[in-house]
C-alpha positions as CSV (number, residue, x, y, z in Angstrom):
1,X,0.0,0.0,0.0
2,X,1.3,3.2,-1.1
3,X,0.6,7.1,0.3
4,X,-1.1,7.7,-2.5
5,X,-4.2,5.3,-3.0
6,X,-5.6,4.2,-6.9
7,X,-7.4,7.8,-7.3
8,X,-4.5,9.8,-6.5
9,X,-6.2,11.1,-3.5
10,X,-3.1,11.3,-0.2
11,X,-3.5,8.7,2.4
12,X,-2.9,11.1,5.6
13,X,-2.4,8.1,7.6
14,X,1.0,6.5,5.4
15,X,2.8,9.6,5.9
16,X,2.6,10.8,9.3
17,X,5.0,7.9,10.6
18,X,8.0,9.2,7.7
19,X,7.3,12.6,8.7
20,X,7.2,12.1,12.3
21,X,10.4,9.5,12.0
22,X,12.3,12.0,9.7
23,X,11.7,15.3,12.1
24,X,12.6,13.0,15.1
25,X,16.0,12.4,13.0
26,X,16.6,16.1,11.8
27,X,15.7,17.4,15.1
28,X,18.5,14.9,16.7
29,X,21.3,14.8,14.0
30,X,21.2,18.5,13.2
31,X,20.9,19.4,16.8
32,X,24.0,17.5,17.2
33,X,25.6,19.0,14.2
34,X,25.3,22.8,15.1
35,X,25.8,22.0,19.2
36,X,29.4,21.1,18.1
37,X,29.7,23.5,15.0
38,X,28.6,26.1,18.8
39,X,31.4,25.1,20.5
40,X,34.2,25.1,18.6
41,X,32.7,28.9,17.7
42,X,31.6,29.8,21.1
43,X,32.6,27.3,23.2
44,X,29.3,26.0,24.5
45,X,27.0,23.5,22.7
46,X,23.8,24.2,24.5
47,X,24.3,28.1,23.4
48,X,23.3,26.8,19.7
49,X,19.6,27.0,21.1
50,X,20.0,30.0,22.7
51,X,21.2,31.7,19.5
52,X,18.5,29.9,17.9
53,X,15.7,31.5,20.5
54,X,17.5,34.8,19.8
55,X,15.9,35.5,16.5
56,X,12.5,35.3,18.1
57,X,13.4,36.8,21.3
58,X,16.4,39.1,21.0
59,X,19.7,39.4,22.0
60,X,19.1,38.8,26.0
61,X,17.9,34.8,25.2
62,X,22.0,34.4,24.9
63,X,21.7,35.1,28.8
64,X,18.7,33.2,29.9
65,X,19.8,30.1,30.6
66,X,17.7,27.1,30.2
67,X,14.4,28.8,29.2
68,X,15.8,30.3,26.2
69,X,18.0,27.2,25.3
70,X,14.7,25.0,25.6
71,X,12.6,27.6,23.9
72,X,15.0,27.4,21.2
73,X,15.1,23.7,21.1
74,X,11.8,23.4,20.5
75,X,11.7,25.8,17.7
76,X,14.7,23.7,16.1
77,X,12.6,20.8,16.1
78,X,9.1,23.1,15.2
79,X,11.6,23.8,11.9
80,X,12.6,20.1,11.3
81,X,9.2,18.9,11.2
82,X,8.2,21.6,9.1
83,X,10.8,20.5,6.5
84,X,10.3,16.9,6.8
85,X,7.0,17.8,6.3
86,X,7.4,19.9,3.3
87,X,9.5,17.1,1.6
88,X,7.1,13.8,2.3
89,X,4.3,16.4,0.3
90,X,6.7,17.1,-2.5
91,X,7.3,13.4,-3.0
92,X,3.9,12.1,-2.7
93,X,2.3,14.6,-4.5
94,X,4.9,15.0,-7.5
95,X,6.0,12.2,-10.0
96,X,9.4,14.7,-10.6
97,X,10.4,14.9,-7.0
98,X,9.9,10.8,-7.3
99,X,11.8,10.3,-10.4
100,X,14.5,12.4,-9.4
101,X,14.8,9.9,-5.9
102,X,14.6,6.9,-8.0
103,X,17.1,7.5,-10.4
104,X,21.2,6.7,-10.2
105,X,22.6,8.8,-7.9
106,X,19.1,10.7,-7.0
107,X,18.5,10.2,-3.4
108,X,22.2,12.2,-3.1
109,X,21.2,14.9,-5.6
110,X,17.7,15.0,-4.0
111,X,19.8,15.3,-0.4
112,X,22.1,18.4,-1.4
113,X,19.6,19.6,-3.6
114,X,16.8,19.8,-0.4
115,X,19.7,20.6,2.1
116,X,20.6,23.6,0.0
117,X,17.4,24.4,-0.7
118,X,16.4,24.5,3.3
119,X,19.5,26.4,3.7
120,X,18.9,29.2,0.9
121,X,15.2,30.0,2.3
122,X,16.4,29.6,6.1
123,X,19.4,32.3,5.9
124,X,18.3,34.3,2.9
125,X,14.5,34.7,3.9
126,X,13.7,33.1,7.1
127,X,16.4,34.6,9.7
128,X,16.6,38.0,8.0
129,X,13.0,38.3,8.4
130,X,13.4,37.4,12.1
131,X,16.1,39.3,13.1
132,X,16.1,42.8,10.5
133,X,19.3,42.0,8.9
134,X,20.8,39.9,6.0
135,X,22.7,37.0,6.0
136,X,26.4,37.4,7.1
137,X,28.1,35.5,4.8
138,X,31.5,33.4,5.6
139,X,33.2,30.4,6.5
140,X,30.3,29.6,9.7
141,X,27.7,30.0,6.1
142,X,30.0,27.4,4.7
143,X,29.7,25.4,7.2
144,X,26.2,25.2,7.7
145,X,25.7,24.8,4.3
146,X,27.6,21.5,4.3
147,X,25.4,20.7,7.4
148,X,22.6,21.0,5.3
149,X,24.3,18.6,2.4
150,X,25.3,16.0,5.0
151,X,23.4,15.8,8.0
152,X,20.2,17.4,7.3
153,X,19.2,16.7,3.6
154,X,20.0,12.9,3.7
155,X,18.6,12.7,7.6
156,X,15.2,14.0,6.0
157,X,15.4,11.4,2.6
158,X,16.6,8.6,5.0
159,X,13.2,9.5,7.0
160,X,10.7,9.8,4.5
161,X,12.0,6.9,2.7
162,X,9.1,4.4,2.7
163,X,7.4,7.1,1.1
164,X,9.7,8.0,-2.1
165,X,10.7,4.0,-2.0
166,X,6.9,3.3,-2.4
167,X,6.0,6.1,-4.9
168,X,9.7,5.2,-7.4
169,X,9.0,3.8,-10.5
């Protein structure tokens, strides 16, 4: 049984395990991924969520302590799920997003392709928008740009794979 029954109408209830599964993962492996990127910049990994809450609250979240950091844990994984989300639609719903999966070498193009994706909207649209100020661009971009290729683009395919397994041609 696929997410998508005979009349190409979305079975809600095949894709809320690959979503919740891949924004469980995300939330996890990326969380991981920028704590340590946040220390070797700052020296303290639970200060990733911090900055995090800062776009929403403002500067003083860096000095809150555990509300902050937990309010900004919980907005890292509100923007996993959102993304894992917005992929297991794009897959189910689009024979291209399917095809491109399912061919040679597609489930790493669909990876850096989604990763970069997530990345361009998130620091050229999202954060700016949050904070009143564009991107800063250098080597801590880089770097979470790679994040995105490696740990968050594949941890979000590797998730929502019964879905684009299922769907592939």
């Amino acid at each position: 049984m696929t997410a998508i029954d005979g009349g190409g109408a979305m079975r809600l209830d095949r894709i809320w395990f690959p979503i919740i599964r891949a924004g469980l993962l995300t939330t996890v492996l990326d969380g991981i991924f920028a704590g340590i990127l946040n220390t070797a910049w700052h020296g303290t990994f639970l200060g990733e969520f911090q900055l995090i809450a800062s776009t929403v609250l403002g500067p003083a979240a860096m000095h809150e302590g555990w509300r902050s950091m937990l309010f900004g844990l919980a907005m890292h994984a509100t923007i996993a799920f959102t993304w894992s989300t917005v992929f297991a639609l794009l897959v189910v719903r689009f024979r291209g997003v399917q095809s491109v999966v399912a061919r040679r070498g597609g489930v790493l193009l669909a990876a850096v392709g989604y990763g970069t994706f997530i990345w361009l909207v998130m620091s050229f649209a999202v954060i700016p928008a949050l904070v009143h100020r564009p991107p800063t661009l250098g080597i801590h971009w880089v770097e979470l740009l790679l994040g995105h290729w490696f740990v968050v683009g594949p941890t979000i395919l590797a998730g929502t794979a019964p879905l684009w397994r299922e769907e592939s041609p």
